[in-house]
C-alpha positions in Angstrom: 21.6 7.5 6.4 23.9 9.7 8.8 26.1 12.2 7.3 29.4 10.1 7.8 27.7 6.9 6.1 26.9 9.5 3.0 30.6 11.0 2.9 32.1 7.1 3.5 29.7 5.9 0.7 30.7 8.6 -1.5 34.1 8.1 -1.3 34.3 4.2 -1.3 32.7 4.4 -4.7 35.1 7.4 -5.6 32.6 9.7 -5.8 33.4 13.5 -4.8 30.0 15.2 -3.9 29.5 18.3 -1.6 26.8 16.7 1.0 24.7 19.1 3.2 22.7 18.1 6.1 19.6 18.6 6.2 16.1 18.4 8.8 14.2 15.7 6.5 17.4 13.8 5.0 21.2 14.1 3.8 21.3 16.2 0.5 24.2 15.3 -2.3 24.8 15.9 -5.8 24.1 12.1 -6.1 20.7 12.4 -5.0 19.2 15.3 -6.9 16.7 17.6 -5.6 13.2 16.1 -6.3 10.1 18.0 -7.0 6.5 16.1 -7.5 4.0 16.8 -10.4 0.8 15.5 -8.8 -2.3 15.0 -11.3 -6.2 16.0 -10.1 -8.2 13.0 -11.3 -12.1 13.0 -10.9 -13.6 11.2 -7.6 -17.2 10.0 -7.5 -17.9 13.3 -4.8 -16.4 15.9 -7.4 -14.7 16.9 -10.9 -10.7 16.4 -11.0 -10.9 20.7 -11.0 -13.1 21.0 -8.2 -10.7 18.6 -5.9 -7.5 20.3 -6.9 -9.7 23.6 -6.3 -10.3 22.0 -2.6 -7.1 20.8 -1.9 -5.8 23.7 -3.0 -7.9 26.4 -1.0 -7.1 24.3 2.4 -3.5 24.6 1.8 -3.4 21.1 2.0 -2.5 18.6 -0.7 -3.8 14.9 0.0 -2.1 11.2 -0.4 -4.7 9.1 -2.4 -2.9 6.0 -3.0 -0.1 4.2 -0.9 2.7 4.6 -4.5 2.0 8.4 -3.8 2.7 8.4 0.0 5.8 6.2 -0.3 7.1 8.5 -2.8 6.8 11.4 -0.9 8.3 9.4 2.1 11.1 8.3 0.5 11.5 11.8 -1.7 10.0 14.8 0.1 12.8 17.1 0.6 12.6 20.8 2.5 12.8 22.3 -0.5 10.3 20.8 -2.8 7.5 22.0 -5.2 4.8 20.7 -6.5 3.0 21.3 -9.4 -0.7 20.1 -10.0 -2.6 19.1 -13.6 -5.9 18.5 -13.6 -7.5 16.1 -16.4 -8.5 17.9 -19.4 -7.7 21.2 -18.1 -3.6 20.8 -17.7 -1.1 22.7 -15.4 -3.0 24.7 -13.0 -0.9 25.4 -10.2 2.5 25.0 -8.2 3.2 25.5 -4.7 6.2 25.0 -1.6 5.5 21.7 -0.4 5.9 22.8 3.5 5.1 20.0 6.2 6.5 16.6 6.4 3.8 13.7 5.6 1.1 13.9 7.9 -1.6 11.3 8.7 -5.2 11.6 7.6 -5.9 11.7 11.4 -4.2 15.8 11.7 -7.1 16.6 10.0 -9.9 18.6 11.3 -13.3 16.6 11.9 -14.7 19.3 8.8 -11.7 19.3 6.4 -11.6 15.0 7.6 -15.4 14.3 5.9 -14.4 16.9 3.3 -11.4 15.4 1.9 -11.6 11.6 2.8 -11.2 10.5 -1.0 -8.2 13.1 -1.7 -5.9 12.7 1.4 -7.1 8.9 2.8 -3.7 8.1 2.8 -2.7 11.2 4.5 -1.8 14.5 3.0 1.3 17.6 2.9 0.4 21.5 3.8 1.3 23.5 1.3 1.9 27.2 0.4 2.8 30.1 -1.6 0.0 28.5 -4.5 0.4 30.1 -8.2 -1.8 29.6 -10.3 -0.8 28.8 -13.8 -3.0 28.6 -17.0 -1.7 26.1 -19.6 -4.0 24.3 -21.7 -4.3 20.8 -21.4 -2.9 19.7 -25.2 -0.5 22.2 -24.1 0.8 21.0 -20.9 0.3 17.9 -22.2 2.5 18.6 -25.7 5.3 20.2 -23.0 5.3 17.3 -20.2 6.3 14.7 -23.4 8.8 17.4 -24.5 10.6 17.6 -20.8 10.0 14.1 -19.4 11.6 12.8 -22.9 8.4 10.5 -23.5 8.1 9.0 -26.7 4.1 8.7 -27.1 0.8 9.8 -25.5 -0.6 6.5 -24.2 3.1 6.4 -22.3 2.1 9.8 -20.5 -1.3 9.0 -19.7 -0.1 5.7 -18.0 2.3 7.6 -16.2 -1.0 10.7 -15.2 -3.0 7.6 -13.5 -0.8 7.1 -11.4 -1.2 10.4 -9.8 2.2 11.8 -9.1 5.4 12.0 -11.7 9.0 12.9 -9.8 10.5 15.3 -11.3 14.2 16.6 -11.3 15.3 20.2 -10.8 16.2 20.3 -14.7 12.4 19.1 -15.5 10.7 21.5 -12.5 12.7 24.4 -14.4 11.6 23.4 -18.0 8.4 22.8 -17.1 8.1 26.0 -15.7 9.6 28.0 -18.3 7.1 26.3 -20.4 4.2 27.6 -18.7 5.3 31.1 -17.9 6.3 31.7 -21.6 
């Protein structure tokens, strides 16, 4: 969508936004900022902690399934974060989500054979990593509390699918949560 079509969409449907252009896509107050909550799980090569470790320490965080990677396609904005929970550990870490998608094949031959399982479907660099320490009943007591879900099996469905988008208002709240 070109700048133009945003302003002429916006106003056709009487919508007053303030729309700024930007390298990756057009940003408006109708489509929010996103930020991505991407969840560890184990692999057959390693534990859930010891990818997200991986991942992590390459500055590198990898697209597993296709739902992830057309997410972040269709999502990824300059000025996203991510945040990373690990099964039965909880929040461990958020980071600046700094590279456009990239395809398995930018990878190194050694970081290619290391992370085939994690970033198969390509993967994002990454940087400025903090680590956070949040228990996993605890993260897991404050995702239901910010994402509004009503029950635990309705957040664990949700965790299998490996990434949750998340609002501003929810990247804020669930970092407030962690830090407190």
């Amino acid at each position: 969508m070109r700048l133009d079509d945003a302003v002429s969409l916006s106003q056709y449907h009487g919508v007053r936004s303030t729309c700024v252009s930007s390298s990756r896509r057009i940003l408006c107050d109708e489509f929010p900022m996103s930020h991505f909550l991407f969840v560890a799980g184990a692999l057959r090569e390693r534990t859930s902690e010891e990818s997200a470790e991986l991942q992590l320490g390459h500055g590198l965080w990898g697209l597993c399934t296709g739902l992830i990677r057309t997410n972040l396609q269709t999502y990824l904005d300059v000025e996203s974060r991510g945040l990373v929970y690990v099964l039965k550990v909880g929040l461990c870490a958020e980071f600046q989500i700094v590279s456009p998608l990239l395809d398995f094949s930018a990878l190194d031959a050694f970081l290619s054979d290391e992370l085939r399982s994690e970033a198969r479907l390509g993967f994002v660099r990454i940087d400025g990593v903090r680590r956070l320490a949040c228990s996993s009943a605890a993260s897991q007591a404050l995702l239901l509390n910010v994402l509004q879900i009503a029950d635990q099996a309705e957040l664990t469905r949700r965790l299998r699918l490996g990434m949750h988008r998340l609002t501003q208002a929810e990247y804020d709240a669930i970092m407030r949560g962690v830090t407190a």
